[in-house]
C-alpha positions as CSV (number, residue, x, y, z in Angstrom):
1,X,69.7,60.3,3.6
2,X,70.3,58.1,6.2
3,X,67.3,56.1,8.4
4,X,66.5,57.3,11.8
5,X,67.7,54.6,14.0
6,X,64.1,52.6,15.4
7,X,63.5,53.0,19.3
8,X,64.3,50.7,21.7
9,X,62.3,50.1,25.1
10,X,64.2,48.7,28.2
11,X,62.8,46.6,31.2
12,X,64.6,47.3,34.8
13,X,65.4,44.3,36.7
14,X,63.7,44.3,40.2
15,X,65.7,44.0,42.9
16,X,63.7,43.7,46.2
17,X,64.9,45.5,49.0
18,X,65.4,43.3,52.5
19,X,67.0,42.7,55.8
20,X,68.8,39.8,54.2
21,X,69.1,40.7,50.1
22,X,66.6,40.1,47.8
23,X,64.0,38.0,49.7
24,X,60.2,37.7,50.2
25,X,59.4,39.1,53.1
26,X,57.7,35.3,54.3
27,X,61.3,34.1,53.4
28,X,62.6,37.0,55.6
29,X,60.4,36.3,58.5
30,X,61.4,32.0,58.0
31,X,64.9,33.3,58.3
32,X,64.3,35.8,61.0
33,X,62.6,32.7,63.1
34,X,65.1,30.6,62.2
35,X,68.3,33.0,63.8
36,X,65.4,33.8,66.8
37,X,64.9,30.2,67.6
38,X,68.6,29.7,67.1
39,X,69.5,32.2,69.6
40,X,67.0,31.1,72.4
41,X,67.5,27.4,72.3
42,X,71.9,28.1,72.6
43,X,70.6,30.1,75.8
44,X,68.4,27.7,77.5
45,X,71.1,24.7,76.8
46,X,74.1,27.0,77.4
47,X,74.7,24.8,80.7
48,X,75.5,22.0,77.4
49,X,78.0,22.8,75.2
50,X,77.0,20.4,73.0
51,X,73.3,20.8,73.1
52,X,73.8,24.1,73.1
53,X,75.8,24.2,69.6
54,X,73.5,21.6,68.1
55,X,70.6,23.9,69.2
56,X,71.4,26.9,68.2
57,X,72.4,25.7,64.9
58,X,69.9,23.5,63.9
59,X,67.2,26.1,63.5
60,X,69.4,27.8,61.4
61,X,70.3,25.4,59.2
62,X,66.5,24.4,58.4
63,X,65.2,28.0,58.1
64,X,68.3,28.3,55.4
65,X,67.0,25.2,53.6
66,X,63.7,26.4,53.4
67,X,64.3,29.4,52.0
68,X,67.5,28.9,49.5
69,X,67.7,25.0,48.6
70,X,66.8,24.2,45.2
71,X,63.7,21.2,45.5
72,X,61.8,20.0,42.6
73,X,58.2,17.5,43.7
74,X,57.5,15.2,42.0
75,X,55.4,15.9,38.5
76,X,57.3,18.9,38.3
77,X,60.0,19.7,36.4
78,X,61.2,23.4,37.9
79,X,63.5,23.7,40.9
80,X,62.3,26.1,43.2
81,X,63.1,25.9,47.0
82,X,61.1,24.7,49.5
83,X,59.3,28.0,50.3
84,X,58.2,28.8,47.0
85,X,56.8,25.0,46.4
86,X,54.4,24.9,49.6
87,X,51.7,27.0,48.9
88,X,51.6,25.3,45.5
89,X,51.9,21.7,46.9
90,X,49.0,22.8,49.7
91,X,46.6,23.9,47.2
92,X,47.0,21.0,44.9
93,X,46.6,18.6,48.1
94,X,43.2,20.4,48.9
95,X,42.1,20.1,45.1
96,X,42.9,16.7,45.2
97,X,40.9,16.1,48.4
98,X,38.1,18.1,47.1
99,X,37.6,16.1,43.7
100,X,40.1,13.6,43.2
101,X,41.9,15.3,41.0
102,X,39.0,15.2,38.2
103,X,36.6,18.5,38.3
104,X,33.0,17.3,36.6
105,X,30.6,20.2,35.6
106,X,27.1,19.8,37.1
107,X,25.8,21.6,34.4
108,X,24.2,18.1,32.5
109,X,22.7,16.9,35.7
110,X,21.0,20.0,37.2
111,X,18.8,20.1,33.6
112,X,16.8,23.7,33.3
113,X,14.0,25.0,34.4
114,X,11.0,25.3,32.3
115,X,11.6,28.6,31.8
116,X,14.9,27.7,30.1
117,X,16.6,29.3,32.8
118,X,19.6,27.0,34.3
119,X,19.0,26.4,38.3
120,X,21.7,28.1,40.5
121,X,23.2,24.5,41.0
122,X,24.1,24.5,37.1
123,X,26.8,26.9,37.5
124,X,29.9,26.2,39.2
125,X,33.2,27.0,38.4
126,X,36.5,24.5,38.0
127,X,39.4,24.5,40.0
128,X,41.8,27.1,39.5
129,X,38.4,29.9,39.2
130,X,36.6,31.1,42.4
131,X,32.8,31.7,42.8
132,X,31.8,34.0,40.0
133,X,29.1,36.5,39.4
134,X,27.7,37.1,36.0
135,X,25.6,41.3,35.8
136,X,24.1,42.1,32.5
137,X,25.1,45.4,31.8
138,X,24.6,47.9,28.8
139,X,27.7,50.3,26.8
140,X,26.9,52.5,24.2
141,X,23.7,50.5,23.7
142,X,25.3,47.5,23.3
143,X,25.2,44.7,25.6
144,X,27.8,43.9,28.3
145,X,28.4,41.6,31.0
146,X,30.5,42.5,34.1
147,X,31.8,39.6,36.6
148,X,32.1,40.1,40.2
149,X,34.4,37.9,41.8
150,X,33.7,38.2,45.7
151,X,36.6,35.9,46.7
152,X,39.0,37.8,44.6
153,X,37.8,40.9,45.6
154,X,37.3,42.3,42.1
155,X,35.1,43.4,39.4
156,X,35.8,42.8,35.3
157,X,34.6,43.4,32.1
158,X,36.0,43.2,28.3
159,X,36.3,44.5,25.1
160,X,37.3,42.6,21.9
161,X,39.2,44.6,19.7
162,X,39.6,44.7,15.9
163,X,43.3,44.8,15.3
164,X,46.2,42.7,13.9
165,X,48.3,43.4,16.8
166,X,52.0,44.9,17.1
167,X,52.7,41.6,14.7
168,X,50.6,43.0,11.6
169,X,52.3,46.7,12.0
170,X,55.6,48.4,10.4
171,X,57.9,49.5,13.1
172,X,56.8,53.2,12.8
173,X,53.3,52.4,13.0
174,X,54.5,49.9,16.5
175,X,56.0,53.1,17.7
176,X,52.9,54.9,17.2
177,X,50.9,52.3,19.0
178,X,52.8,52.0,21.7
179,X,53.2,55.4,22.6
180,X,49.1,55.8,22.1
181,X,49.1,52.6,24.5
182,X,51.0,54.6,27.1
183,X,48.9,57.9,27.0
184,X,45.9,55.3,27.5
185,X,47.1,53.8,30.7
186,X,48.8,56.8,31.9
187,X,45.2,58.5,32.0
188,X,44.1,55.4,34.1
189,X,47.5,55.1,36.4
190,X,47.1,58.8,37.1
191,X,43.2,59.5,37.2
192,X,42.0,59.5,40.8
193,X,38.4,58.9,40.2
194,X,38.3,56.1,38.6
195,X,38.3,52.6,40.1
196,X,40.6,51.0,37.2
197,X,43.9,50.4,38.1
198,X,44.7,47.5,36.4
199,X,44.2,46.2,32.5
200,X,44.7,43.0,30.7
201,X,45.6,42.7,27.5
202,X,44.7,38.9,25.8
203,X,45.9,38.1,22.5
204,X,44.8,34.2,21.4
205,X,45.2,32.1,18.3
206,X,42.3,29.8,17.6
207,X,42.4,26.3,15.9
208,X,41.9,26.7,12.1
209,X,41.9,24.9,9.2
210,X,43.6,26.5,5.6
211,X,42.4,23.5,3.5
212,X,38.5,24.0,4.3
213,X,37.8,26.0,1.6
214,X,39.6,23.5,-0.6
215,X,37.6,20.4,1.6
216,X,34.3,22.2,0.3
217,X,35.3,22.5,-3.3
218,X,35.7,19.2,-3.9
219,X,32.0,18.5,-2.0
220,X,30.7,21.0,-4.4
221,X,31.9,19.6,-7.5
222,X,31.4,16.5,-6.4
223,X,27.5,17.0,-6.0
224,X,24.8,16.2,-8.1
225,X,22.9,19.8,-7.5
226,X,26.3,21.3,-9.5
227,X,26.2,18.7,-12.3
228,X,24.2,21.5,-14.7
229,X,26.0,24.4,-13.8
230,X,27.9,26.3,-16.9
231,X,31.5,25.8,-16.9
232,X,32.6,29.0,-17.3
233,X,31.1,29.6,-14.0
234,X,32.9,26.4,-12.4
235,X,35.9,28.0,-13.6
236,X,35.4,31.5,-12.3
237,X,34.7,29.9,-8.8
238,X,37.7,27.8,-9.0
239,X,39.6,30.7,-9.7
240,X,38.6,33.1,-7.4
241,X,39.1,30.3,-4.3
242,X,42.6,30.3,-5.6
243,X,43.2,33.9,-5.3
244,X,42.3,34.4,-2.1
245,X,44.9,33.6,0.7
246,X,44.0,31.5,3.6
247,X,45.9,31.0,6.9
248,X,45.9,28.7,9.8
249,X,45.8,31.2,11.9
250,X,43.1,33.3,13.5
251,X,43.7,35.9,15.8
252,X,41.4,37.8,18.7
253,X,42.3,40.4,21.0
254,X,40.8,41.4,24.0
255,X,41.4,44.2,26.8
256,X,40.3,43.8,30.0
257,X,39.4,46.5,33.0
258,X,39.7,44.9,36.1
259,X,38.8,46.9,39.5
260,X,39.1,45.7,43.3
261,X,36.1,45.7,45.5
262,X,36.9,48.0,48.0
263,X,34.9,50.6,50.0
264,X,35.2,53.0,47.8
265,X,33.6,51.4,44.9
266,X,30.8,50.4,47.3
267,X,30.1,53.4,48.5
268,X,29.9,54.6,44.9
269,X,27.7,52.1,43.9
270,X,25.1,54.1,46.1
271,X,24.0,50.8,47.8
272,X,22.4,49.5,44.6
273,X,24.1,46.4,45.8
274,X,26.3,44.1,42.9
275,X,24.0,46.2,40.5
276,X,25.2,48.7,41.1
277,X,29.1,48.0,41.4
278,X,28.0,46.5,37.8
279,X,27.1,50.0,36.5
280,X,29.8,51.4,38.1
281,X,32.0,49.9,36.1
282,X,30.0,49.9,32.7
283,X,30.9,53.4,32.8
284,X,34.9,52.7,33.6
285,X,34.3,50.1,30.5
286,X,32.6,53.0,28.3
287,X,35.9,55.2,29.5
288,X,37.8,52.4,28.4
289,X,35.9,52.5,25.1
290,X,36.6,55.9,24.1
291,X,40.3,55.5,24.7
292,X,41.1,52.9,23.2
293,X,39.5,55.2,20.1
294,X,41.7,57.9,20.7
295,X,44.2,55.5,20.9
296,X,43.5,54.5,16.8
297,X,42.4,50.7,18.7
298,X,38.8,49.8,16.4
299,X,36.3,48.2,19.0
300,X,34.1,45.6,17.7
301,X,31.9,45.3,20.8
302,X,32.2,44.9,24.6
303,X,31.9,41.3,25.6
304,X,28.1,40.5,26.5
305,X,26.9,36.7,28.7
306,X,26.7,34.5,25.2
307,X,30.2,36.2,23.8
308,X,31.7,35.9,26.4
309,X,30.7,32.4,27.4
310,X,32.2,31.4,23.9
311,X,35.7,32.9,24.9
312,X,36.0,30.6,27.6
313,X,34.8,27.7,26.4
314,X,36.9,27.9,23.4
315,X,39.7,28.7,25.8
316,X,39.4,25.3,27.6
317,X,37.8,23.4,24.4
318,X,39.2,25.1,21.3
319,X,36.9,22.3,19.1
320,X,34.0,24.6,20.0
321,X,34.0,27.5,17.7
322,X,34.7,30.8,19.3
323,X,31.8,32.9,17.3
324,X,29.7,30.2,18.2
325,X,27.2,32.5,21.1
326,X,24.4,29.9,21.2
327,X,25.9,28.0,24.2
328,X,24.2,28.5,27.6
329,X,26.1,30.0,30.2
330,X,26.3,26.9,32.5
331,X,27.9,25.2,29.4
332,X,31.0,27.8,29.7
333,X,33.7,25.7,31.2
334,X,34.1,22.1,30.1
335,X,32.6,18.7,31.1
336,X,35.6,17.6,33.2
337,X,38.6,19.1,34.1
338,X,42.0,16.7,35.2
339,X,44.7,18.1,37.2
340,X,46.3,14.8,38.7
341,X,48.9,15.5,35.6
342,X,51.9,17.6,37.0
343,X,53.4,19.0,33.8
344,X,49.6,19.4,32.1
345,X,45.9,19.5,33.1
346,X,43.3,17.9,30.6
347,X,40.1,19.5,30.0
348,X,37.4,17.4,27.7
349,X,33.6,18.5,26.8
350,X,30.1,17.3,26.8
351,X,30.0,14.3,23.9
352,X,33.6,14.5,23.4
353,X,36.5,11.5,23.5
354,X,39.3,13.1,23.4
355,X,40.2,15.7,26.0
356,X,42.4,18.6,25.2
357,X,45.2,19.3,27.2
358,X,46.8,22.8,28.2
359,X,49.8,23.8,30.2
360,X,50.2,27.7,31.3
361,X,54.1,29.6,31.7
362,X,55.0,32.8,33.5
363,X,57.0,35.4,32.0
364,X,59.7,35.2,34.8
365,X,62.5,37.3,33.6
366,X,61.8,40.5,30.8
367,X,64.5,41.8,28.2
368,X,68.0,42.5,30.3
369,X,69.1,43.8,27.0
370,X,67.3,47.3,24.9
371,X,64.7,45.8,22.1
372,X,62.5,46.9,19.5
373,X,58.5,47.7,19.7
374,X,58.2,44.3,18.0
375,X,60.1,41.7,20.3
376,X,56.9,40.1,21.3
377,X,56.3,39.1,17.5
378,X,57.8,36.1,17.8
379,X,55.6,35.0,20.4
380,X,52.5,36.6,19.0
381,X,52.8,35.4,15.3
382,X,56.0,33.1,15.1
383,X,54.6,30.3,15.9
384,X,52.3,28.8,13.5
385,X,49.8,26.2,14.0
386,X,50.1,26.3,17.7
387,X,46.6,27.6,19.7
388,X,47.8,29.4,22.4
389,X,46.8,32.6,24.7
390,X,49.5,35.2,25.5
391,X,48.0,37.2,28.7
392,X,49.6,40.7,29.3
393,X,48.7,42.5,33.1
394,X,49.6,45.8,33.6
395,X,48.7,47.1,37.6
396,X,48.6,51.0,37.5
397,X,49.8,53.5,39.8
398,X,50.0,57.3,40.1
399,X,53.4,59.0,39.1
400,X,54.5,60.1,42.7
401,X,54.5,56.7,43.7
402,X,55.9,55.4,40.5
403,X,58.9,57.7,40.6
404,X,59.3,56.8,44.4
405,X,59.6,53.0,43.7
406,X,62.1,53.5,40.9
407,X,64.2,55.5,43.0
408,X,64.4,52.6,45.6
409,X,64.6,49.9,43.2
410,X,67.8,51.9,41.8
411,X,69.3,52.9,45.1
412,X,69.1,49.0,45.9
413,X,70.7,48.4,42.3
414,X,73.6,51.0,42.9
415,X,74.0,49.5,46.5
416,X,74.3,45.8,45.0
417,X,76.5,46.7,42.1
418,X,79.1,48.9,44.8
419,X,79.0,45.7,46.9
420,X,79.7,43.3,44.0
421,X,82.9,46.0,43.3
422,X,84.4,46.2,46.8
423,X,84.1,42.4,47.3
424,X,86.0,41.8,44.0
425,X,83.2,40.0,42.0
426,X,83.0,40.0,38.4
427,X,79.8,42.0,37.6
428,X,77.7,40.9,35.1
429,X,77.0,43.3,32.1
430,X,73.6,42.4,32.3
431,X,72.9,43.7,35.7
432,X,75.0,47.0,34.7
433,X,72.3,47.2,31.7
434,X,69.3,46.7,34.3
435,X,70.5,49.4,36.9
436,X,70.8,51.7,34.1
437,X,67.4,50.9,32.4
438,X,65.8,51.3,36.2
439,X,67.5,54.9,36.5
440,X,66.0,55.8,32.8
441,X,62.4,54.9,33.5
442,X,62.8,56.7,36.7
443,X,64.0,59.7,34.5
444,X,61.4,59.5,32.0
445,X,58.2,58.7,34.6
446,X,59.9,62.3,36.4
447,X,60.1,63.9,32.9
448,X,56.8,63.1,31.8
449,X,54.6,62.4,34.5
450,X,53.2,59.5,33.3
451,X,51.8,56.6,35.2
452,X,53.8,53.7,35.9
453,X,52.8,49.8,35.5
454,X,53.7,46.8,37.2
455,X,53.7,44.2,34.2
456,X,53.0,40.4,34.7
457,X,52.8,37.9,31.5
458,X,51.7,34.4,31.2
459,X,51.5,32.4,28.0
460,X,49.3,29.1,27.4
461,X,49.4,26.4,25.2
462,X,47.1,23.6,24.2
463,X,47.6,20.3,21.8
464,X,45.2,16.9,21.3
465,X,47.5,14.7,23.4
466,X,50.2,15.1,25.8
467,X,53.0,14.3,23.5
468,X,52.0,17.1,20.9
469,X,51.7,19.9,24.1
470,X,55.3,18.4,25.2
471,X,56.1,19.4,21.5
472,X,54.4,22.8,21.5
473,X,56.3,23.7,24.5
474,X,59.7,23.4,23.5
475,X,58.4,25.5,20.4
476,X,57.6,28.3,23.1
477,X,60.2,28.0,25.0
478,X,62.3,28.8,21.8
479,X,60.5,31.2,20.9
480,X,60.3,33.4,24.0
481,X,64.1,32.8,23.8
482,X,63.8,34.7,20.6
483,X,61.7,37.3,22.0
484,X,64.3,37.8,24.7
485,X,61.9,36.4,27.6
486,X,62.6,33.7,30.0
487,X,59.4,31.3,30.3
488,X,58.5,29.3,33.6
489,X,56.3,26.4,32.9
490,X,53.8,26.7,36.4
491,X,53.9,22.6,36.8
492,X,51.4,21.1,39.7
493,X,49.1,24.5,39.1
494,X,48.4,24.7,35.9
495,X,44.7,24.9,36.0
496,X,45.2,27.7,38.5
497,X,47.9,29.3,36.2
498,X,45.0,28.6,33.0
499,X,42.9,31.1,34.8
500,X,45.3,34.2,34.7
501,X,45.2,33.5,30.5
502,X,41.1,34.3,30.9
503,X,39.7,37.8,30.5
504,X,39.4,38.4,34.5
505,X,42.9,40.0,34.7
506,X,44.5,38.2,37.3
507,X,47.9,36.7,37.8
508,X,49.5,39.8,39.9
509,X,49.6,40.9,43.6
């Protein structure tokens, strides 16, 4: 009897439609400005032939630099053209305006009250976060925090999840998850009453230590309140320490709802206000809850103020232990924060030296080729030893519209593949395999109704000096090579980039 062959999943390959190929439509509108001005200044000077050519193709020629010459600032190491690098460059000039280039908490100076309660001056956020809003909620009887961000427009909340992943799974049992994982977010792509339309899926490797056990041993043996205990019960001790396997690695997973802040969920918060927008989603969480249940996913517990203040700190400072819930919620981000780094940004605690220094990649291309339930693995447990934070973003929407965007996004395939043809250009397999993989999600969304999902990845990394994260990120680069991904290291934003690897779902338009 023969195996049945393992199924394979396949990623389209986006090909935006525009008046001038695959463009942006700001990089549309420079170029559109750029031909405008072009034309008007060759008829005002068309009494000067010379002026008039120079005119008319100056304007041109600059809107064409803008939008397709490669340019690479310095502190960065990506080439991107000029378009793409602006926005970056003006929000790292208005960072560095703000603070220097050095966030500093105020957490230490603004003290408590004598309540205990921290004064509203204690909490402030670093760059790369916006103005955040912490509501006490309860799910299932079990305590829960939502966040309202009013400058991003949205409302989160999380639940930590008891699994080993896709990594600690057969391939059957990957299957299995994956197709439960669809029927989860196809009854929140396709459900019209509920205000979730996007979830974020974190999976993180925290710092560990496999010799501990063995550290403590040797304190144990070596102390004076052991020196009378039986040896037979040395030995037995001794041997069960060696039967028991210990790793350096330590895995949590979290799934995050996210919801904008639109009219609709105001108006059914029944002008409770930001309490009620709170309990609003509570009960989107408790949804959330129950099918990830159906979906065979064990919840520990939704993420509550001290949990989730733990996440985040360990996030920025992974020396602070991540089940450690005794740290106030002013104390969540880190004592300073350092962006004047291009490549990195340095984030060091309260009492601490040493800072610890992070830098955050897109997922900029997906699989071009078919691949197995398992071709994050390398990624998610393939790297040993390395802390890092893989962030998956999935933004819903119904199956109508779904269906109607794969049909463009393979009309616009067909068109560029016919045009490739009649010009006489050598057509690359891999966009023959994308234009095919586009037509058979389309196929499969129409077949089945599902919902469909705009996905958006972004992978961080953090190391004790800048040397050892330079190490750590030629590891991930060759291992998301493995995993058939193409990484983009976000240089001169990375503490903006950091944030879309936290449980607030963000990262995607």
């Amino acid at each position: 009897m023969t195996a049945s062959p393992s199924r394979t999943y396949v990623f389209g390959k986006l090909r935006p439609t525009g008046l001038v190929g695959a463009r942006q439509l700001g990089e549309q509108v420079v170029l559109a400005a750029g031909v405008t001005l072009g034309v008007a200044a060759g008829y005002v000077l068309s009494s000067h032939t010379a002026l008039a050519v120079v005119g008319s193709a100056l304007p041109i020629v600059l809107a064409a630099l803008v939008v397709y010459a490669p340019y690479r600032p310095r502190g960065a190491r990506e080439r991107r053209t000029l378009y793409r690098w602006w926005r970056i460059l003006a929000h790292r000039r208005q960072a560095l305006r703000r603070t220097g280039g050095v966030w500093v908490s105020p957490a230490i100076e603004a003290g408590t009250h004598t309540d205990g309660t921290a004064p509203k001056s204690a909490v402030a956020e670093p760059e790369g976060l916006e103005g955040m809003t912490w509501i006490p909620v309860t799910v299932r009887g079990r305590d829960a925090v939502v966040i309202l961000q009013p400058q991003s427009g949205c409302v989160t909340a999380t639940l930590e999840i008891a699994s080993p992943g896709l990594g600690g799974k057969d391939v059957d049992e990957q299957t299995v998850a994956l197709e439960r994982w669809r029927e989860l977010l196809d009854g929140f792509g396709n459900t019209v009453d509920t205000p979730v339309k996007r979830v974020q899926v974190l999976a993180r490797q925290l710092k560990s230590d496999p010799y501990a056990h063995q550290r403590h041993l040797a304190t144990r043996d070596a102390s004076a309140a052991t020196a009378n205990v039986p040896r037979w019960l040395t030995e037995s001790y001794a041997e069960l320490a060696d039967a028991v396997s210990t790793s350096a690695e330590e895995h949590r997973y979290y799934i995050t709802v996210h919801a904008a802040y639109t009219r609709d969920l105001a108006a059914e918060a029944e002008g409770q206000g930001d309490h009620g927008v709170a309990t609003v989603l509570a009960d989107a969480l408790e949804e959330l809850w129950t099918r990830c249940e159906d979906a065979e996913l064990s919840v520990m517990a939704p993420l509550d103020g001290p949990a989730l203040t733990a996440l985040i700190r360990n996030s920025y400072d992974p020396d602070h232990a991540i089940w450690d819930t005794g740290l106030p919620r002013q104390h969540a981000f880190p004592r300073t924060v350092d962006i004047r780094h291009g490549t990195y940004f340095a984030a060091r605690a309260a009492g601490s030296v040493v800072p610890w220094f992070h830098a955050t990649a897109a997922v900029v291309a997906w699989p071009t080729t078919p691949v197995g339930p398992d071709f994050l693995s390398p990624l998610l447990i393939g790297m040993p030893d390395v802390i890092r934070t893989l962030a998956i973003t999935q933004d819903l929407e119904p199956n109508d519209r779904a269906v109607a965007r794969m049909l463009a996004e393979d009309t616009n395939n067909r068109a560029e593949l016919h045009r490739s043809v009649q010009r006489g250009k050598n057509i690359d397999p891999r966009d023959v395999l994308a234009a095919d993989a586009t037509e058979s999600r389309g196929m499969e969304l129409a077949r089945s109704g599902a919902a469909g999902a705009a996905v958006v990845g972004y992978l961080t990394v953090s190391a004790r000096g800048a040397a050892e994260l330079e190490k750590t990120r030629r590891v991930a680069d060759a291992r998301s090579r493995s995993a058939n991904l193409r990484l983009e290291w976000l240089d001169l934003e990375h503490a903006r980039a950091f944030a879309n690897t936290l449980p607030f779902a963000g990262g995607i338009r």
